[in-house]
N, C-alpha and C positions, 0 to 999 in steps of 0.2 A: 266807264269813261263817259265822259257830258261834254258839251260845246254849247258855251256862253254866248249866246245870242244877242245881248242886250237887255241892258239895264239888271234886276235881279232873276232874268228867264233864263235857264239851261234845261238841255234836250239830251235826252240820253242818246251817243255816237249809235247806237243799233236800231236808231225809231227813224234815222233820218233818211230819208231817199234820195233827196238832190238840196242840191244849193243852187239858185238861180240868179241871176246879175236882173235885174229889174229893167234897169235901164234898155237892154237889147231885148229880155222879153215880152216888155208891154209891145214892140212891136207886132208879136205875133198874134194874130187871133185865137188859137189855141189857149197860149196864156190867159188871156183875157176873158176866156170864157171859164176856164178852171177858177182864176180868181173869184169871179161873179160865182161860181158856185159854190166855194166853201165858203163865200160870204152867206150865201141864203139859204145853207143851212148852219150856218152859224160854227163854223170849224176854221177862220179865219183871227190868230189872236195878230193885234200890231202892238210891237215892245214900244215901251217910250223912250225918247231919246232923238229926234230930230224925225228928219223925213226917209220911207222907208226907202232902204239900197239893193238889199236881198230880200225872196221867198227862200225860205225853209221848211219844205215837203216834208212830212212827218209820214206814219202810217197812221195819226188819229188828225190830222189835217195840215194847216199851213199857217207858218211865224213870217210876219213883215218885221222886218231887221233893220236897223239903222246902221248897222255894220255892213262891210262890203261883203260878195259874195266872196274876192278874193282872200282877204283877211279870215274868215269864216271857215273857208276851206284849209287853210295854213293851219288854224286853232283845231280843226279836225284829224290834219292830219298827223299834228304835234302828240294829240290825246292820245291818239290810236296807238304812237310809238311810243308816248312812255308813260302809257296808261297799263 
């Protein structure tokens, strides 16, 4: 089962960890520092397709989504059930 992230990128439903809403976690510093790090080591891809909505935590790093986190979540949780 896979969940379409944006544009031609899909994620296999058993690599992903969390779906994040961008919007309320750039407030955190937490966030912000996670981002800064999979950018500098280079484990940050951004899908094309407008400005990013969601993080999508992988276990080989983190997808910036042009799709919502809540839409995201819906498509995962659709897979799952009739995947």
């Amino acid at each position: 089962m896979y969940l379409h992230v944006g544009a031609d990128v899909v994620v296999g439903l058993r690599q992903v960890i969390a779906i994040l809403n961008l919007r309320s976690a750039r407030r955190g510093g937490a966030t912000l520092e996670l981002l800064e790090k999979l950018k500098q080591e280079n484990r940050l891809i951004q899908v094309e397709g407008g400005e990013p909505r969601s993080l999508v935590l992988t276990d080989r790093g983190g997808i910036l989504s042009p799709i919502s986190a809540t839409t995201l979540k819906r498509r995962s949780v659709s897979a799952a059930h009739f995947g």
